[in-house]
VOVOMI-205335 format. One record per residue (C-alpha): x, y, z; residue in three letters. Coordinates in pm, whole numbers, plus 50000, padded with zeros to 5 digits. Example, Ala and Ser with C-alpha at 12.3 -4.5 7.8 and 13.67 -1.06 7.14 Angstrom:
<pts>
512304955050780ALA513674989450714SER
</pts>
This chain:
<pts>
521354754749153UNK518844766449424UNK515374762349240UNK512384781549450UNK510024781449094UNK506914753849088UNK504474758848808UNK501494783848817UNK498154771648856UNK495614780448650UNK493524817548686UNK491724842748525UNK494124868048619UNK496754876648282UNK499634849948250UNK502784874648290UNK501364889248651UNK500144853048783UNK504194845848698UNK505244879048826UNK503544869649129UNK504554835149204UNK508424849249142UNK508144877349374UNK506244860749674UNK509504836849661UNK511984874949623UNK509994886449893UNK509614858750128UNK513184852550095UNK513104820149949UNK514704835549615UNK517964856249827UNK518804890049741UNK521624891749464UNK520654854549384UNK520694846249022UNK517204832148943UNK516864798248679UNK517534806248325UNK514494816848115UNK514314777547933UNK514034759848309UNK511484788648429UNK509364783148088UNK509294742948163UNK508344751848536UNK505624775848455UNK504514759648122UNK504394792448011UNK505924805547635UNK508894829647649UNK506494860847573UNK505094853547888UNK507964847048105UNK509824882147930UNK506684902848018UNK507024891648402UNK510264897448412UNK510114933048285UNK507584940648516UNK509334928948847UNK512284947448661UNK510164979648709UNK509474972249055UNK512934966949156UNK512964933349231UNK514964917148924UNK517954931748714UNK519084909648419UNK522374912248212UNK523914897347940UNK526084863447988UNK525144867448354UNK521294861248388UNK518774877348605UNK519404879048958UNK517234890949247UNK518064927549370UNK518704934149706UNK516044949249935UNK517114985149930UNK516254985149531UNK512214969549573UNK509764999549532UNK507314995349838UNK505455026249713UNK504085004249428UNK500414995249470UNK500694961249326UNK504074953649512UNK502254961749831UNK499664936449738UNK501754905549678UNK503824918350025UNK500124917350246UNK499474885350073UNK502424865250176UNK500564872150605UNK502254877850898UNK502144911550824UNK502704925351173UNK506154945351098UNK504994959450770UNK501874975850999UNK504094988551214UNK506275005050922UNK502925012850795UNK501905032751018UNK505765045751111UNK505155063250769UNK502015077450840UNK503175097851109UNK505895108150949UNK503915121750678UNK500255121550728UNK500535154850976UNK502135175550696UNK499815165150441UNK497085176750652UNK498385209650671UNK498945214250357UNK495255205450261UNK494325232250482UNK496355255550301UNK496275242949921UNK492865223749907UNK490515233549645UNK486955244049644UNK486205211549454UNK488465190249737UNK487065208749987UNK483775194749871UNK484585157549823UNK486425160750133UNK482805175050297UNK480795149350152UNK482905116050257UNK483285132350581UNK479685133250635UNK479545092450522UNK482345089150812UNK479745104651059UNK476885084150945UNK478815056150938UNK480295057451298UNK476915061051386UNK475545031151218UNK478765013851268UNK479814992050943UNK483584975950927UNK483474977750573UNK481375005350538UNK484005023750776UNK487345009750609UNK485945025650249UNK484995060050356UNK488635061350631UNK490235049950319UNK488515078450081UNK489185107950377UNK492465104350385UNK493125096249990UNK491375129749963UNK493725143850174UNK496715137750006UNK495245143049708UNK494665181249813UNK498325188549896UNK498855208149578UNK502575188349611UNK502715160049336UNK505425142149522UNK502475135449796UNK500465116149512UNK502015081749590UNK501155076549896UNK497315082649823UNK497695047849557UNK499995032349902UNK496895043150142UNK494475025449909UNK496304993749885UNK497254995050295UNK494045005850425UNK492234974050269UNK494334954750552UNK495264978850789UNK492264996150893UNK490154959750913UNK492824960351261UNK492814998051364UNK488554998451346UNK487844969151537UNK485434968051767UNK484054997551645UNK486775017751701UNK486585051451460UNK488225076951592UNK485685097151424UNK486295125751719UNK490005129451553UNK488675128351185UNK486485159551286UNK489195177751356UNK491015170351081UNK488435179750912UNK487475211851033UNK490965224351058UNK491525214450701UNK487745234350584UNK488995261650805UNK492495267150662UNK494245262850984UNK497305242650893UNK498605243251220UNK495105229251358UNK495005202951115UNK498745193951186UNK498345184251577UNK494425167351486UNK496375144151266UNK499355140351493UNK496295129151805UNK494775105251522UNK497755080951460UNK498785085251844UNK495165071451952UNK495385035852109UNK492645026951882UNK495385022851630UNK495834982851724UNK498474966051540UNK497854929851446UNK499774904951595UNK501664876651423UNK499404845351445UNK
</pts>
């Protein structure tokens, strides 16, 4: 039987995610094929040198992402792509660390014009006093920081602007994607801000459409954001 599974290296991290995360860079690399039954728990213990306990708790938690389904008398076999939950913070993480990330920016950012308009209008319309002033105050870092340009600086406060907007939706449903945006942005916006490139012109508007109430306004600013050229997609190296 196909065996992908080599045993961990040592780290600080807890035992059952370091395993977790050794078995689904090989689901989502490929290496382990969809609706391919992974090694039995005993072989996957020896490989690992890990105790059962450890081995059952990674299992259940790629279980929960979607990426392994186990049955009785007919082991635990890798679900097919359809079933992985790419709206899962941690899932995202182990996907950005495998590299050669360019088609997961470009879905990336496929998603965030699909939704990222909408959410802006909704801010305008739903946002709270409180929002509206955590939204104030990390825009005003944005305009001190494209001033005193910062890459990191920059990717933390993009990050927090629009977190905060989908956070003021008043829908729960938009609540995911502020955890995808924090897990994305890490990578994504290190690309789209190179070279200084802030878009911080767009961001007003957003801004002042969304402290306005003008959901319409705040629509098209986020709709001229993601269609600026400043949004570079990495290439493959």
């Amino acid at each position: 039987m196909h065996n992908p599974f080599i045993q961990i290296a040592g780290s600080k991290r807890s035992l059952h995610v370091q395993v977790a995360r050794e078995i689904a860079r090989k689901i989502l690399s490929g290496e382990a094929a969809q609706n391919e039954i992974i090694p039995s728990e005993m072989v996957l213990c020896q490989q690992f040198s890990v105790s059962r306990t450890a081995l059952r708790e990674a299992i259940k938690l790629l279980t929960s992402k979607g990426l392994l389904e186990s049955k009785p008398k007919v082991g635990t076999r890798v679900k097919s792509r359809d079933n992985w939950n790419f709206l899962d913070a941690q899932l995202l993480d182990w996907v950005i660390d495998l590299g050669d990330n360019a088609i997961v920016y470009q879905e990336f950012l496929a998603l965030r014009k699909a939704i990222e308009p909408e959410a802006a209008a909704l801010a305008a319309k739903n946002a709270t006093a409180q929002q509206r002033i955590l939204l104030s105050a990390t825009f005003q870092q944005m305009d001190y920081v494209s001033k005193n340009f910062d890459a990191a600086k920059w990717m933390e406060v993009d990050m927090e602007f629009h977190r905060l907007v989908f956070l003021s939706t008043g829908n729960s449903f938009y609540l995911p994607f502020a955890n995808v945006l924090c897990t994305m942005f890490k990578s994504f916006i290190s690309h789209s801000s190179e070279k200084g490139g802030t878009c911080i012109g767009e961001h007003r508007a957003i801004y002042s459409a969304i402290m306005a109430g003008d959901a319409e306004k705040a629509r098209e600013a986020n709709i001229t954001l993601l269609a600026n050229t400043n949004h570079r997609l990495p290439t493959s190296n």
